[in-house]
N, C-alpha and C positions, 0 to 999 in steps of 0.2 A: 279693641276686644278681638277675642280668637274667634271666629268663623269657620263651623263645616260645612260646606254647600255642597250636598247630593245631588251630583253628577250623572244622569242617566246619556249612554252615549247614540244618541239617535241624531240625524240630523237636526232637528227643531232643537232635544236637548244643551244639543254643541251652540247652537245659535242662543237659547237661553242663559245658560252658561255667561257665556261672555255678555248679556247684557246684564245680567246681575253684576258682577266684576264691575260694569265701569261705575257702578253706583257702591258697590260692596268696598272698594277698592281705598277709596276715598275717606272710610274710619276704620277700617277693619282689618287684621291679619288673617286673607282668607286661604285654608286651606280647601283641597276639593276633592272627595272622595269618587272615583268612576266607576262605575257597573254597566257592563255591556248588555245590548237588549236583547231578550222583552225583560230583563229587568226581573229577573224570578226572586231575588230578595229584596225588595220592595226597599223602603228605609232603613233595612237593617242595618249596613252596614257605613252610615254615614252617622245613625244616629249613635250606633258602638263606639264607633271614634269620635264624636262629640263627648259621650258620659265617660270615652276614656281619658281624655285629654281635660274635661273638668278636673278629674281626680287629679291624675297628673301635674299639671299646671298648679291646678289651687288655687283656680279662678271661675267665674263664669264665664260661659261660651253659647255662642251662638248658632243655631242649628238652624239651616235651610236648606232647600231642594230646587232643581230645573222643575218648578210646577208647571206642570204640558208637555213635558218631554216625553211620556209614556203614550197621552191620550191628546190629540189636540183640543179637545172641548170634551167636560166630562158625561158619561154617556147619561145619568140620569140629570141633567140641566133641566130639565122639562119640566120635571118632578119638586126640584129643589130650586136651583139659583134664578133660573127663568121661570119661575112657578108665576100662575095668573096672580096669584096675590103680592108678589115681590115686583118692586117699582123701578123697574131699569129701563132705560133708553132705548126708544122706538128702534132706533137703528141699530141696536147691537145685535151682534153674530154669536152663535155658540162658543166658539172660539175665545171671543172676549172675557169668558166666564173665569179661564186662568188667566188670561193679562193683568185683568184688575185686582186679581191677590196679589201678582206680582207687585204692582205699583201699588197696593196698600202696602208691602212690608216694605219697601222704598221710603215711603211715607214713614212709618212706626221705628222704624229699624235703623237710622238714619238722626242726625243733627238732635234739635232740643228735642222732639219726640222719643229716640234712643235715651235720654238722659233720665225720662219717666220711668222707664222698666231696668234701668241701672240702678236706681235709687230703689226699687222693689225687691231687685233680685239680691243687692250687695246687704245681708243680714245671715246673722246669725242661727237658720234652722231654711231645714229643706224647702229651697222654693222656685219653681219654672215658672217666669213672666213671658204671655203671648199675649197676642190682641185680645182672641176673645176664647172663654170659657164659661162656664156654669156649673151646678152641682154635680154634675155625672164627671169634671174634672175633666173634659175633653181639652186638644188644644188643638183648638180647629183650625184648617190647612194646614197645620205643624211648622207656624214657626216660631219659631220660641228661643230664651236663653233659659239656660238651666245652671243653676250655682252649686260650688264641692261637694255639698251634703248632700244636695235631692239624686245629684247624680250617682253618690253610694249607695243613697237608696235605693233608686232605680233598676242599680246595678245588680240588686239581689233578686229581680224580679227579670229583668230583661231579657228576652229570646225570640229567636228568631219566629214570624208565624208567619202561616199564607194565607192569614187573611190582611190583605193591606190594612184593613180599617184598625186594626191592633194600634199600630204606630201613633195613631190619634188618641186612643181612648186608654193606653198605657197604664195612664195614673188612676184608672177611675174604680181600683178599688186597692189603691197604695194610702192609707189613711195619715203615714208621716211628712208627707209631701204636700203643701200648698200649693196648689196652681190658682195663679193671679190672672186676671186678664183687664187690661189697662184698658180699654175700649169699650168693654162691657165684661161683666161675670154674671150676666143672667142669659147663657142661652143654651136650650137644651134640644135634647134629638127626637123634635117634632118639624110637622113644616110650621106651626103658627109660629118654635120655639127660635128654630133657625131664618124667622124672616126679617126682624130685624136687625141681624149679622148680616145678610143677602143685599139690604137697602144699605146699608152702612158702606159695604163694600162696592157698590155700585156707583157708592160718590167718587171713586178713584176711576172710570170709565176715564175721564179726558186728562188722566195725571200723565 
């Protein structure tokens, strides 16, 4: 499968970068899209080249990013992924909070796990398979495959914004497009909504 991986070029970035690769590496034809820092077009410009190279090709494709390359730990962790109600490891660091996406899409994106969201996405009408979703059509930490159709879809809507949080919540009022999520499609943008995404992703801490 074709692979964009959004490249932020920061040290950490560059370091992330290549450990995605040696796991990407391994099923994927990865290309890699770079943006020098702070990064002022957020996902723009990797998730462009993913929906353009769906079209393109005439395939699905896989869109991911240096998750932490911008931020090392995200600034509201407190609030969300480390929330007193969300059940993570005594010893983990703020830091950890991007690792363990990481090593979930390792996990998800990778061998018979990949093969789940290849059989979802390889159909006949607009559809983006990622871990996890819900009705509001987010595709939480963004990473996702998206197939020929939803990407034409997408493509009529798509532009650039400053608000980062865009890039996630894209599809959530594109009603031709399916977002699937193989992990869970019930989670929505509360803390009770987002805290069983938060415990899910916290089992990949020692992956």
């Amino acid at each position: 499968m074709i692979c964009i991986l959004g490249c932020l070029n920061t040290k950490n970035g560059l370091i992330i970068c290549k450990e995605m690769r040696s796991w990407l590496d391994t099923e994927h034809n990865v290309f890699e899209v770079h943006q020098e820092p702070p990064g002022k077009l957020f996902e723009y410009p990797a998730i462009k080249c993913a929906v353009d190279t769906a079209i393109t090709m005439n395939e699905p494709v896989l869109y991911l990013h240096t998750k932490g390359a911008a931020n090392p730990y995200p600034l509201h962790y407190k609030e969300s992924m480390m929330a007193s109600c969300v059940n993570y490891p005594k010893n983990a660091k703020p830091e950890d909070c991007q690792k363990i996406v990481r090593n979930m899409w390792k996990h998800e994106f990778t061998g018979q796990r990949l093969q789940r969201y290849i059989e979802e996405v390889n159909k006949e009408e607009p559809i983006i398979v990622c871990p996890f979703t819900g009705t509001e059509k987010y595709t939480w930490q963004n990473g996702f495959i998206i197939n020929p159709l939803a990407a034409k879809e997408l493509k009529k809507t798509f532009h650039f914004d400053s608000n980062r949080h865009y890039y996630e919540t894209m599809c959530n009022k594109i009603d031709t497009i399916n977002v699937i999520g193989i992990i869970s499609n019930n989670i929505n943008n509360t803390l009770e909504g987002r805290t069983p995404m938060w415990n899910k992703i916290w089992e990949f801490y020692d992956k």
